[in-house]
NUTOR-608141 format. One line per 3 residues: their letters; for each residue x, y, z of C-alpha. Coordinates in nm, 4 decimals, m for minus. Example, Ala and Ser with C-alpha at 12.3 -4.5 7.8 and 13.67 -1.06 7.14 Angstrom:
2
as	1.2300 m0.4500 0.7800 ~ 1.3670 m0.1060 0.7140
% end
This chain:
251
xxx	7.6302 10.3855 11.7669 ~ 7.9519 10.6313 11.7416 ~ 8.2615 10.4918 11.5401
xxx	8.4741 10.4257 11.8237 ~ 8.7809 10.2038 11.6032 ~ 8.9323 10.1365 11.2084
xxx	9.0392 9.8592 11.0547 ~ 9.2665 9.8306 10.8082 ~ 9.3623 9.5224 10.5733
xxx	9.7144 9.5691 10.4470 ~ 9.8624 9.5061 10.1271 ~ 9.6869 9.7354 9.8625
xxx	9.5365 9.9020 10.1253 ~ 9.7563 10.0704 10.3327 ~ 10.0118 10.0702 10.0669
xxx	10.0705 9.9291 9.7333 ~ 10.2692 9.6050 9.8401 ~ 10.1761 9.3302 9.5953
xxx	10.4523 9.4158 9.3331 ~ 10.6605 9.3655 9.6097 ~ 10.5282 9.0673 9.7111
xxx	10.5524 8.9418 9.3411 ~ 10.9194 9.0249 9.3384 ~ 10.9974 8.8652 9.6643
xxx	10.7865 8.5085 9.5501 ~ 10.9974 8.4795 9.1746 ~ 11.3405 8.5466 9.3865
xxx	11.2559 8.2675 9.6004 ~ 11.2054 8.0707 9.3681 ~ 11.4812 8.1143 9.2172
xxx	11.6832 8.0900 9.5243 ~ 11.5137 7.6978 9.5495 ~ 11.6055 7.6399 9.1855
xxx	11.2384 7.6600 9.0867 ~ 11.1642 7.7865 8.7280 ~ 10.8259 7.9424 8.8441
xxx	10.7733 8.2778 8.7190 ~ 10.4473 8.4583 8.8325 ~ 10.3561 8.7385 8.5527
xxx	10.1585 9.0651 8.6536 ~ 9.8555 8.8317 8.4789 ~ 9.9500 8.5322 8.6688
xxx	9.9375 8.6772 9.0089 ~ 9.6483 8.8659 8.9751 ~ 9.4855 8.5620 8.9219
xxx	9.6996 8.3611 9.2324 ~ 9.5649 8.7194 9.4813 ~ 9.2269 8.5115 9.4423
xxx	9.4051 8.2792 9.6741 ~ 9.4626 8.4305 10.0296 ~ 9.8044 8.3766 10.1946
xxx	10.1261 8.3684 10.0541 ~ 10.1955 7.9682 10.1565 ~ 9.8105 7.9067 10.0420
xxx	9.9179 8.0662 9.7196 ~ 10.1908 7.8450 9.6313 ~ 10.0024 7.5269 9.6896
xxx	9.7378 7.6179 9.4995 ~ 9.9559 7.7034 9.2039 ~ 10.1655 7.3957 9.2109
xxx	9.8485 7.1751 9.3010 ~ 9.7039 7.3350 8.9344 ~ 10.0332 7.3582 8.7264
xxx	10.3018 7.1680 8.8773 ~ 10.1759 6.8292 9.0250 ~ 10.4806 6.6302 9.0606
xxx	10.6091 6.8749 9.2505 ~ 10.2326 6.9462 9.4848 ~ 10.2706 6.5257 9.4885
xxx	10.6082 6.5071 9.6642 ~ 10.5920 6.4254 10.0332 ~ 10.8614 6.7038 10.1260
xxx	10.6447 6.9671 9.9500 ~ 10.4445 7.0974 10.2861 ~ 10.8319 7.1673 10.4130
xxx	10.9440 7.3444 10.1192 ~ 10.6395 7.5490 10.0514 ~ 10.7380 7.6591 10.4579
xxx	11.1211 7.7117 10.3813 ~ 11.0093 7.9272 10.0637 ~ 10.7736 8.1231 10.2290
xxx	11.0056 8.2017 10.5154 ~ 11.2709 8.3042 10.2804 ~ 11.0151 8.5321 10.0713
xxx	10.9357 8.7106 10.3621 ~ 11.2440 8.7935 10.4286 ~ 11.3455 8.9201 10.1309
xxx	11.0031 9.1073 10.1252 ~ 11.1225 9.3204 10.4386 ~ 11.4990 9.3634 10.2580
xxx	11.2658 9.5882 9.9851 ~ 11.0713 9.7660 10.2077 ~ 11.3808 9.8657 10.4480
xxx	11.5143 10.0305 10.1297 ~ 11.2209 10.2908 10.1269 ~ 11.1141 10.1762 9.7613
xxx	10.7445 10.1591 9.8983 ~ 10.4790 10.4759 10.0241 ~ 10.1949 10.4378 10.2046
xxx	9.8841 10.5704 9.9865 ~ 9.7732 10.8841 10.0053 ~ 9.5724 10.9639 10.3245
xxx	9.7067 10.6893 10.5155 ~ 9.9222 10.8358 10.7643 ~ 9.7064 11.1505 10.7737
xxx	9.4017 10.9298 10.8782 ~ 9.5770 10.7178 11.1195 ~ 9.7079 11.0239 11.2895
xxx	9.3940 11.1960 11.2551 ~ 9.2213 10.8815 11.4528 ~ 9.4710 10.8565 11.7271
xxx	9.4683 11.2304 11.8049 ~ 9.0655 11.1616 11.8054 ~ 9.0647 10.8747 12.0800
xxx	8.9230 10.6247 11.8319 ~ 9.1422 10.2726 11.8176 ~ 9.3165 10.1294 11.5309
xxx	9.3763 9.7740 11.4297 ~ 9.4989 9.5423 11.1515 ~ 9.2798 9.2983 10.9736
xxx	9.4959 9.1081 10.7152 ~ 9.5986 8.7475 10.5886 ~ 9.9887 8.8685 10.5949
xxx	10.2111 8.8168 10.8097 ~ 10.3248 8.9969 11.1275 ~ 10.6757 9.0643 11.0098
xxx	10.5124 9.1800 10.6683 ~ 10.3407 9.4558 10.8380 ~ 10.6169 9.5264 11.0783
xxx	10.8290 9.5537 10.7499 ~ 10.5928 9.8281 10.6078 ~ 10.5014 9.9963 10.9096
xxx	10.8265 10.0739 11.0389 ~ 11.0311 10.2176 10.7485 ~ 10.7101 10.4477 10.6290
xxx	10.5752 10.5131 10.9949 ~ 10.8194 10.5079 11.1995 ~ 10.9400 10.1764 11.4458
xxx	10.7006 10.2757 11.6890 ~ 10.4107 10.2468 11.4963 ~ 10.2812 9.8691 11.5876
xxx	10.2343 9.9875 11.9136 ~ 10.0027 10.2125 11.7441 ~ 9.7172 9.9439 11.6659
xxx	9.4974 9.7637 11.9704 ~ 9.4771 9.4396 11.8132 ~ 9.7330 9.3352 11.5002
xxx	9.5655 9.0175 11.3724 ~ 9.7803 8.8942 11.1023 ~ 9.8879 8.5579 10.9536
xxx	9.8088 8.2331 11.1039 ~ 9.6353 8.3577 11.4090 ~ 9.2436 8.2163 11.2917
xxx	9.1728 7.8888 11.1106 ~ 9.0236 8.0187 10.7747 ~ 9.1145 8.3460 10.6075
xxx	8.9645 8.5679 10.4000 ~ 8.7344 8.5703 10.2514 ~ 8.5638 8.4263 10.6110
xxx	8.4603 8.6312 10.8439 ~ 8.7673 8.4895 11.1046 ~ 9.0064 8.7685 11.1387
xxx	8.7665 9.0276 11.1482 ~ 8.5786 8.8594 11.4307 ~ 8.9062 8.7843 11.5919
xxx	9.0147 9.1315 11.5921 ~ 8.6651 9.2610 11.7376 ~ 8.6937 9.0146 12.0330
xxx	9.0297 9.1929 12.0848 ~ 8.8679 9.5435 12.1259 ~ 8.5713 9.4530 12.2890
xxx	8.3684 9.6045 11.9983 ~ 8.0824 9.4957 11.8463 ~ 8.0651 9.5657 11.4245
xxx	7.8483 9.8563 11.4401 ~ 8.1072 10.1064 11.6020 ~ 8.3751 9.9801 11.3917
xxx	8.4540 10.0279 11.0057 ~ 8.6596 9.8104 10.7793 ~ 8.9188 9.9141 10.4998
xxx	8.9701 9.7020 10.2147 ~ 9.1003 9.6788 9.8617 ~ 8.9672 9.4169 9.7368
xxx	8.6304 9.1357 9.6655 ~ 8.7595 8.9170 9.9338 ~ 8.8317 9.2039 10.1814
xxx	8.4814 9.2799 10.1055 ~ 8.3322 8.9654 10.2126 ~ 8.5463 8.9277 10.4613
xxx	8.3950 9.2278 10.6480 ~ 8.0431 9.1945 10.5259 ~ 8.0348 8.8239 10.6548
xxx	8.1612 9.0032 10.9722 ~ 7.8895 9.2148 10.9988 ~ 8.0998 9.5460 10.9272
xxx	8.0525 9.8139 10.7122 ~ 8.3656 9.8507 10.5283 ~ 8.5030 10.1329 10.2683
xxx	8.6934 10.0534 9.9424 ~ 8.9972 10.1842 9.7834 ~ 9.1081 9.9640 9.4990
xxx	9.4995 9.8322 9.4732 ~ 9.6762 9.8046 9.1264 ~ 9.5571 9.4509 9.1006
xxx	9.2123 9.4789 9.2344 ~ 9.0554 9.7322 9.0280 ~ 8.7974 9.4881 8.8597
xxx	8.6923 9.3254 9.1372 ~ 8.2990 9.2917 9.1917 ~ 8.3029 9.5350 9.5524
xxx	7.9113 9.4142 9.6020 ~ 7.8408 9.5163 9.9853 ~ 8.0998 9.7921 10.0616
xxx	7.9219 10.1023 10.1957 ~ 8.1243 10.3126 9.9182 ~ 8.4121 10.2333 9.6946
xxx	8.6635 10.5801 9.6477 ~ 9.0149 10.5871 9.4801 ~ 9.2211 10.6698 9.8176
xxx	9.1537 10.8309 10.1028 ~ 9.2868 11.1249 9.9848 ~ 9.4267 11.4528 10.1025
xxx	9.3531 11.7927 10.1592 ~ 9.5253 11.8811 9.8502 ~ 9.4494 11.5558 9.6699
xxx	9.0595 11.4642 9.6745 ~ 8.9720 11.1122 9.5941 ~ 8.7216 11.0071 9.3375
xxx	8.4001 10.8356 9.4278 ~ 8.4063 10.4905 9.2376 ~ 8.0552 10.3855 9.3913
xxx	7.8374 10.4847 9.6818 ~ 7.5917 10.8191 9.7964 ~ 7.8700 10.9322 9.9954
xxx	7.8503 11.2711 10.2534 ~ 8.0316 11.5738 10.1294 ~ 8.4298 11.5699 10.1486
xxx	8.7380 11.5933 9.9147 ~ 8.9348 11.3538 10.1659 ~ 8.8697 11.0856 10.4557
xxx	8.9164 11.2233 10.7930 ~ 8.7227 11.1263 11.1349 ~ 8.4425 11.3272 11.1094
xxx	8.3530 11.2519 10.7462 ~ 8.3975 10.8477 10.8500 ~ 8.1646 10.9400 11.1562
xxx	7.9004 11.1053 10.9116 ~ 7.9402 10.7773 10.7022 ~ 7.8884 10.5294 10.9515
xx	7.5841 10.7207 11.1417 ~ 7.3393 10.7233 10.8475
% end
């Protein structure tokens, strides 16, 4: 069947967002007079966890139990995440983030080729309204078919629940779509949802076990910039673009 849409997961993917996200969680905190600090080591061990208000449960149900104990602590984990997010979108509105190399090429290579776009991610929708805009322009949600983000299934990755979600949306079935991911959950994510998905490892996920993915590459790279295969027989190219993903998906 002919590749008719992509998929793309987010942070790491798209762009490299989690230091930003890491910044945005320790000044909320702070803002709540919390003494939490999460560490480049700490966090990569919290991105295990998917979703930022998942996150911060999980830590303070493991570290900080009087707090995880107190009845008000559903409403503050809600009032914390709101205000992270927030200040997430201040940082990106300042231009401090790119979008990794290959990214805009590909998605404007795909929409000039008729084939549909659409976000898979646990974020949410004003995160990737807060990247999109400043590095594609403010048009650029209208860009994507289906944007499923957030709260919008009952379990997130790594289940299958978005991914399915966002099919339903198109109308597709998995076999003329293809996922992109940065990460071991993103992986099984996709794979539980039948899709074949391609790999390009974020600053924090480049030890993850990427067992499934049709091929794991360093970015999607550009015609000036090839990427370097990682893992996978891949068909011959120095960057991503429609024809090569077409080649990949129909063997």
């Amino acid at each position: 069947m002919a590749l008719q849409a992509l998929l793309f997961d987010v942070d790491g993917t798209l762009a490299e967002t989690e230091e930003v996200h890491r910044q945005a969680f320790n000044e909320a905190f702070r803002a709540f007079g919390l003494d939490w600090v999460w560490d480049r080591a700490l966090y990569g061990e919290l991105l295990k966890v998917t979703g930022g208000r998942e996150r911060m449960r999980h830590y303070a149900q493991s570290r900080e139990l009087a707090i995880a104990a107190d009845p008000e602590f559903p409403h503050l984990v809600g009032r914390i995440h709101q205000h992270k997010t927030r200040l997430y979108g201040e940082i990106l509105a300042g231009g401090e983030v790119s979008l990794n190399p290959g990214v805009a090429r590909l998605l404007g290579d795909a929409r000039e080729a008729g084939l549909r776009l659409a976000i898979a991610t646990t974020t949410t929708p004003e995160n990737v309204e807060a990247l999109l805009a400043p590095t594609l322009g403010t048009d650029a949600m209208g860009w994507f078919d289906a944007i499923g983000a957030g709260d919008c299934v009952p379990e997130k990755k790594p289940a299958p629940d978005i991914y399915d979600w966002v099919m339903r949306e198109l109308a597709l079935p998995p076999q003329s779509c293809i996922a992109f991911e940065d990460s071991a959950n993103g992986v099984r994510s996709s794979r539980a949802a039948e899709l074949p998905v391609l790999v390009t490892p974020g600053l924090y996920t480049r030890d993850d076990d990427f067992a499934g993915a049709t091929a794991v590459i360093s970015h999607l790279g550009e015609p000036g910039l090839p990427f370097d295969v990682l893992a996978g027989e891949l068909p011959d190219g120095r960057y991503v673009d429609v024809d090569w993903l077409q080649r990949l998906v129909g063997r």
